[in-house]
C-alpha positions as CSV (number, residue, x, y, z in Angstrom):
1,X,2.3,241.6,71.1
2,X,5.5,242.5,72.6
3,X,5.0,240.5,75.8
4,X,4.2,243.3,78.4
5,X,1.5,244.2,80.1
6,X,0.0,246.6,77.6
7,X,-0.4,244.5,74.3
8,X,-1.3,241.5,76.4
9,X,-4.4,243.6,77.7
10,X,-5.0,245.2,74.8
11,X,-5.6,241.4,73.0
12,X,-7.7,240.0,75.8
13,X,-9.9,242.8,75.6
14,X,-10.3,242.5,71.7
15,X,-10.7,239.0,72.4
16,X,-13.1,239.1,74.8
17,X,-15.1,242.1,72.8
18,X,-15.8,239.4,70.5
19,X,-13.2,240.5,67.6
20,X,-11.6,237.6,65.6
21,X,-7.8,238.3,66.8
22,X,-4.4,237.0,65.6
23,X,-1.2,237.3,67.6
24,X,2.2,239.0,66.0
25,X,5.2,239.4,67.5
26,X,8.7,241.0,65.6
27,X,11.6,239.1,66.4
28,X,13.9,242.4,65.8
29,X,17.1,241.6,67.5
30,X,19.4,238.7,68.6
31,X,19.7,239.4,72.2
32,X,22.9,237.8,72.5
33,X,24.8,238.8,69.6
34,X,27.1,241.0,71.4
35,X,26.9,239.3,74.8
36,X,30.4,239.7,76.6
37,X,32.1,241.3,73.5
38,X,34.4,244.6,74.1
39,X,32.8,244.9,77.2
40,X,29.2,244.3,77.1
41,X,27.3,242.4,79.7
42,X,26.8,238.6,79.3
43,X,22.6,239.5,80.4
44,X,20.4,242.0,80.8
45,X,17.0,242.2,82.0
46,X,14.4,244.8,81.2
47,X,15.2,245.6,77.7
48,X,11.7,245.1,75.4
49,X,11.6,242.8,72.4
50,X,13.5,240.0,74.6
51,X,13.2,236.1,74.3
52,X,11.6,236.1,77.9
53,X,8.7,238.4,76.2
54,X,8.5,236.3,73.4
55,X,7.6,233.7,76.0
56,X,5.4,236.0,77.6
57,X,3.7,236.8,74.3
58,X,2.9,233.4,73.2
59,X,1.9,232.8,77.0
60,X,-0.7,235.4,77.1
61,X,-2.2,234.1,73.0
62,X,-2.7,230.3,74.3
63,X,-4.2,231.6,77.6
64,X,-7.1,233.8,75.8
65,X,-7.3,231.1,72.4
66,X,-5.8,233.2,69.6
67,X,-3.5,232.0,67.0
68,X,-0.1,233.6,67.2
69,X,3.4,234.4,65.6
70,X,6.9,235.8,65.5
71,X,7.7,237.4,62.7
72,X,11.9,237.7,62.1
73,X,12.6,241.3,61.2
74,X,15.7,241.3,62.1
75,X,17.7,242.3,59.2
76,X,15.3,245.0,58.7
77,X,15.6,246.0,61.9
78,X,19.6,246.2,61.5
79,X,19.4,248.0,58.4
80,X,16.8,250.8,59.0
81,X,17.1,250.9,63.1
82,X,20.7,250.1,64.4
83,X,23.0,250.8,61.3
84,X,21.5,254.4,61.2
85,X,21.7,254.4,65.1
86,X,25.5,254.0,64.7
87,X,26.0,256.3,62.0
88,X,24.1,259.0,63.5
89,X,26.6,258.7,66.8
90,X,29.3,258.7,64.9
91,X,28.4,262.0,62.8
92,X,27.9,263.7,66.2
93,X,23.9,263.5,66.6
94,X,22.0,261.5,69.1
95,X,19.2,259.6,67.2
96,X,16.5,258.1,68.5
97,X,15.6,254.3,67.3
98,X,12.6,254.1,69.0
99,X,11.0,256.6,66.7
100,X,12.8,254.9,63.2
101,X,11.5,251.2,64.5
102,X,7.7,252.4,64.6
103,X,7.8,254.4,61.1
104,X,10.1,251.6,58.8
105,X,8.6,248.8,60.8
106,X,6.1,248.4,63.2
107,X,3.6,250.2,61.6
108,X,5.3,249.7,57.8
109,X,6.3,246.4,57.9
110,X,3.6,245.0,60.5
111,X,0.5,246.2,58.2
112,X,1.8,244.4,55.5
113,X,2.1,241.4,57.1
114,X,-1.6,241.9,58.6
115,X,-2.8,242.8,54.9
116,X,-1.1,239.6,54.0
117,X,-3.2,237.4,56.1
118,X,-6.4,239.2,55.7
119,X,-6.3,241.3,58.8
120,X,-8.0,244.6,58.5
121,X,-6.1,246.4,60.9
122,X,-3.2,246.5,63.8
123,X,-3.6,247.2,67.7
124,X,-1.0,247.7,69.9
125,X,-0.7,248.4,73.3
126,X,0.8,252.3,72.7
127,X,-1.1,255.1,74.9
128,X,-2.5,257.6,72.0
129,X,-5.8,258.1,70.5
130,X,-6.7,258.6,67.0
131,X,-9.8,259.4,65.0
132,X,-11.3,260.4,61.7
133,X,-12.1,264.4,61.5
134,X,-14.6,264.6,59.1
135,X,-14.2,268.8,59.3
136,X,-10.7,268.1,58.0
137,X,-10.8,265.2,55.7
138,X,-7.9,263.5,58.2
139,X,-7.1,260.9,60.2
140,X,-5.6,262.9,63.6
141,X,-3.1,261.5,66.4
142,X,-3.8,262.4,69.7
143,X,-2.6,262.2,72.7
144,X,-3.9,259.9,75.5
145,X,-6.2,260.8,78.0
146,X,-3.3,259.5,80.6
147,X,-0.4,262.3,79.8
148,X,2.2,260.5,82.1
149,X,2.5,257.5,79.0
150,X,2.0,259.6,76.5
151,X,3.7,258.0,73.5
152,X,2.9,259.9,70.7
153,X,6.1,261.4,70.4
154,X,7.3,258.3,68.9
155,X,4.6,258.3,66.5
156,X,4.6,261.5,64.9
157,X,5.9,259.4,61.1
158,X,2.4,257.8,61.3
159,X,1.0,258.3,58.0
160,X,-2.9,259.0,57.0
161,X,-3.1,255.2,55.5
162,X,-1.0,253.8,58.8
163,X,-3.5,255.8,61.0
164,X,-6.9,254.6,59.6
165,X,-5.8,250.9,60.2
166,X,-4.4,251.5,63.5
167,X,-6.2,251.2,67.0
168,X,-5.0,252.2,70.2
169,X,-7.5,251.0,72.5
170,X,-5.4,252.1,75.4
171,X,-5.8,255.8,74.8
172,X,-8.7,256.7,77.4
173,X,-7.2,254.4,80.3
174,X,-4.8,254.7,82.7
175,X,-1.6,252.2,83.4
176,X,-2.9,251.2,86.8
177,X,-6.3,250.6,84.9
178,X,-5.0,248.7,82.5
179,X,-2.6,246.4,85.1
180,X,-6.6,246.0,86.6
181,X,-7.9,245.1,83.1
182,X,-4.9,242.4,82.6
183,X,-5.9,240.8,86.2
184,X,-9.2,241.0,85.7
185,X,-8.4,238.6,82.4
186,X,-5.8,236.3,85.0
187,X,-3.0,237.2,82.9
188,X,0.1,236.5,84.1
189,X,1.8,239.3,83.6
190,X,-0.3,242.0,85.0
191,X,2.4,242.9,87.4
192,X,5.2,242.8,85.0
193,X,7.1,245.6,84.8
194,X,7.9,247.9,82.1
195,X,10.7,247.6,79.9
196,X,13.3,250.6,80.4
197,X,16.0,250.2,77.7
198,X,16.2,250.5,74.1
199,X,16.2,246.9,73.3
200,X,20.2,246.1,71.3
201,X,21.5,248.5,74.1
202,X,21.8,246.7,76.8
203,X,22.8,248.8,80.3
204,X,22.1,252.0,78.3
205,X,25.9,252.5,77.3
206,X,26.0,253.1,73.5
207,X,29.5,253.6,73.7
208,X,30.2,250.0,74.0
209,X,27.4,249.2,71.6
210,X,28.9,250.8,69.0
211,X,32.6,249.4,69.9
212,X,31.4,245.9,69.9
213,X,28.9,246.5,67.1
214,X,31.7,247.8,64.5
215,X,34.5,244.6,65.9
216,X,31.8,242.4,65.2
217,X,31.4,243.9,61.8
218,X,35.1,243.7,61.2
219,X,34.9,247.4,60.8
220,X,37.4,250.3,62.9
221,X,35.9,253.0,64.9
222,X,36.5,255.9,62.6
223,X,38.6,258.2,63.4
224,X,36.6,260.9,65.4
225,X,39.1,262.7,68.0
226,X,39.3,266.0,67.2
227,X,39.5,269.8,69.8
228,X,37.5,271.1,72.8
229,X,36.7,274.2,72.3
230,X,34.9,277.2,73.5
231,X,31.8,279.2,72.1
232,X,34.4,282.1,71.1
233,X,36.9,279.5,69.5
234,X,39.1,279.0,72.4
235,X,40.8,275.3,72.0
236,X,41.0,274.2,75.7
237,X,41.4,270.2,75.4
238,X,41.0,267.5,73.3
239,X,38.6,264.7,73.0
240,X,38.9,260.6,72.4
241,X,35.3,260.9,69.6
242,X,32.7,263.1,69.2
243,X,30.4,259.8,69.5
244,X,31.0,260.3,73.3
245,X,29.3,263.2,73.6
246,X,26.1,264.6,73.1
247,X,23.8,268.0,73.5
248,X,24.0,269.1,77.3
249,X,26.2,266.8,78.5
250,X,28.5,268.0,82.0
251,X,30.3,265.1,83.2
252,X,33.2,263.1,81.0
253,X,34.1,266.3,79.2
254,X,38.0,266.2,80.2
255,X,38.6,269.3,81.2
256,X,38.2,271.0,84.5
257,X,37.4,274.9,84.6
258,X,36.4,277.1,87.5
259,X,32.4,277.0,86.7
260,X,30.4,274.0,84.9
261,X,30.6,273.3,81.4
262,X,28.3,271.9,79.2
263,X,28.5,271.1,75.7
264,X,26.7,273.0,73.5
265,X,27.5,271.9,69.9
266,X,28.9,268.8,68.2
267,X,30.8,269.5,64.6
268,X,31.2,265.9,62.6
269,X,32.8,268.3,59.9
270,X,35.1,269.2,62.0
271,X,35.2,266.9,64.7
272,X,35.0,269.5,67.6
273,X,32.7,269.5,70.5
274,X,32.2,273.0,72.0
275,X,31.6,273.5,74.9
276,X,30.2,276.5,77.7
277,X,27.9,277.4,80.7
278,X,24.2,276.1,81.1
279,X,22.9,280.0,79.5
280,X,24.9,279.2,76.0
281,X,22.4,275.9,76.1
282,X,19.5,278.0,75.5
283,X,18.1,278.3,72.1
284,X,14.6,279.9,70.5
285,X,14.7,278.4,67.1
286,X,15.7,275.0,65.3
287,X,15.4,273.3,61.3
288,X,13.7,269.8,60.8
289,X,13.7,268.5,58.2
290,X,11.9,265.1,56.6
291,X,8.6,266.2,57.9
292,X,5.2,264.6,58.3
293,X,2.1,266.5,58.7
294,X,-0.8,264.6,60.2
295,X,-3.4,267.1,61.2
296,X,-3.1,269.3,58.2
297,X,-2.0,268.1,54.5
298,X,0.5,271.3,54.1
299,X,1.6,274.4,55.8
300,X,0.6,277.4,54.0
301,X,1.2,279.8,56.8
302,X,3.0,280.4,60.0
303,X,1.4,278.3,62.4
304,X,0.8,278.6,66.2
305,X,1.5,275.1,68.0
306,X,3.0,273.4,70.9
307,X,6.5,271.3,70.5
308,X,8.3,269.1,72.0
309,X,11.9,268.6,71.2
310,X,12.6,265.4,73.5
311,X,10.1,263.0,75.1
312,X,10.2,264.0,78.3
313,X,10.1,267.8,77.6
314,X,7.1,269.9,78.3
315,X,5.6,271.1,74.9
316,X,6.5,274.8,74.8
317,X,4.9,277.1,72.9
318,X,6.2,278.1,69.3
319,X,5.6,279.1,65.9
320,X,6.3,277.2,63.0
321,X,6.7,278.3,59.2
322,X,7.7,276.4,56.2
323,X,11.3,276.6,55.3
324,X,11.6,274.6,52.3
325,X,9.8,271.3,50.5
326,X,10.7,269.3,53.7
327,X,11.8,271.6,55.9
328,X,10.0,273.7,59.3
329,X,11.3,276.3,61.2
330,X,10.3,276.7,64.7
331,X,10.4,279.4,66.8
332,X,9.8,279.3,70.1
333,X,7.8,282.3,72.7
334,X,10.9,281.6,75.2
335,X,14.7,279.9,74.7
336,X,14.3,276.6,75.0
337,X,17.2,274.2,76.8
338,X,19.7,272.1,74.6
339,X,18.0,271.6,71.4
340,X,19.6,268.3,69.9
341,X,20.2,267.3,66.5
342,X,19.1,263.6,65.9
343,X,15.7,264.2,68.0
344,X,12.8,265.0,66.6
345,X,10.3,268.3,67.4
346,X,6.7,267.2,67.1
347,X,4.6,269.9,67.1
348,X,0.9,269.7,69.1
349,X,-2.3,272.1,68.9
350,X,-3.6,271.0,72.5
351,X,-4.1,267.5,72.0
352,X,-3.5,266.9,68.1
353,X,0.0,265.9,66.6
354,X,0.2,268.4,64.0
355,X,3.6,266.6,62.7
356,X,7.2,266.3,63.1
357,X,10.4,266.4,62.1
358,X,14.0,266.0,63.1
359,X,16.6,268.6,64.3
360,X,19.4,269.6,62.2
């Protein structure tokens, strides 16, 4: 239960179902362990995982008569979610936590602590679908019947044991269903809205994240400065870190040209960013690497899916082939805008998550 509207319906309607239900929250992060320091905001609102949806959580339990708790995760959290967060800026890729928090804990760590106290399995309030193929011999991911939330993106790492003690009981309904379901149950929070930041970043600036997270640390921003350059090697400027910049980025570059520039590469080797017009941003093929297939066990042959290579990108239409023991290629039917290391491509066949990786 993170406190919002969509795991607060999702336990009155278990509840009311008649289902014997228990409350979890994960207390992941201390939201004001860098409050004011090198520049971060003294509050923030919006961010998930807060103390106010704590409150909201444990609101909605006592209102529909389960027993609930918070479980503290939060050196788990540091260690798996925002250490690798920092590192990944600072080595020039643009990572995305949301993904690492559901594999290495809320559906790792959150079905041990249900198998702990005799719960068979976890709901939450994510939109996706997922169901046993008996054809296949799997348990398959799939996307919800509402495409605007479609979360399954972040979900990809699920693994065939996670998946068959998972339910997603949101996956045929609609968010301005499910606001009706939580009224319809007098929960407070049916108008709530949703949360829009990643939760230990408050305002969205990772820049001063990482700044404050490292002096708080007692550790020194590594020394990242390095060359602007051009696709054809031309050094044109320099640059303060390459943890400033990421995949596609126009404005804050430094340097002013007569047309738009873009970058198109970041080297933590090194430490340049290169940079060039929108066309150089266009690419048919990428590497990922620590895959998980869900659909099928292994890929024995070149495949013909749909992938995604950021969460708001339309699933284009590709070909994938093993590469190596954890490795896909993926070739795309038509260039496909700033491809970024750190994301992940998950690949679809209509509405089943094949699997994913991440970009190299």
């Amino acid at each position: 239960m993170s406190g919002g509207v969509d795991s607060s319906a999702v336990a009155a309607m278990l509840r009311a179902e008649g289902h014997t239900i228990i409350g979890l929250t994960m207390q992941l992060w201390n939201q004001r362990r860098l409050a004011g320091r090198e520049g971060m905001p003294e509050h923030v609102t919006g961010r998930c995982c807060s103390l106010d949806d704590v409150y909201d959580a444990r609101r909605v339990a006592q209102q529909i008569g389960i027993p609930y708790y918070v479980v503290n995760h939060e050196d788990r959290f540091e260690r798996d979610v925002v250490r690798p967060f920092v590192e990944e800026y600072l080595s020039g890729r643009t990572p995305i936590p949301c993904s690492l928090c559901n594999n290495h804990l809320k559906f790792d760590q959150l079905l041990l602590v249900a198998q702990q106290i005799g719960a068979q399995r976890i709901a939450t309030g994510h939109y996706a679908r997922v169901m046993f193929d008996d054809a296949r011999g799997r348990w398959l991911l799939k996307r919800p019947a509402d495409h605007s939330k479609d979360q399954t993106y972040f979900l990809f790492g699920l693994t065939q044991e996670q998946l068959s003690r998972t339910l997603f009981p949101l996956g045929d309904t609609t968010k301005p269903q499910v606001r009706e379901l939580a009224a319809k149950h007098g929960l407070a929070i049916a108008e709530k809205p949703d949360s829009q930041e990643i939760c230990f970043v408050p305002g969205g600036d990772y820049k001063r994240f990482i700044d404050a997270y490292l002096a708080e640390s007692g550790e020194s921003l590594p020394e990242t400065a390095g060359d602007l350059v051009t696709t054809t090697g031309e050094v044109i400027g320099e640059h303060a870190g390459i943890h400033n910049f990421t995949v596609g980025q126009r404005k804050g570059l430094g340097v002013a040209t007569g047309s738009p520039l873009y970058v198109i590469q970041i080297s933590g080797a090194n430490k340049q960013v290169v940079v060039g017009s929108d066309e150089h941003l266009y690419s048919r093929t990428l590497r990922a690497r620590r895959i998980n297939l869900i659909s099928v066990d292994y890929l024995r042959e070149p495949m013909r899916v749909a992938v995604k290579i950021r969460h708001r990108h339309e699933a284009a239409p590709a070909t994938i082939k093993r590469a190596g023991d954890d490795e896909i290629d993926v070739t795309f039917d038509e260039p496909q805008r700033a491809i970024t290391p750190g994301q992940a491509a998950v690949f679809y066949d209509g509405d089943v998550v094949v699997g994913g990786g991440w970009i190299v």
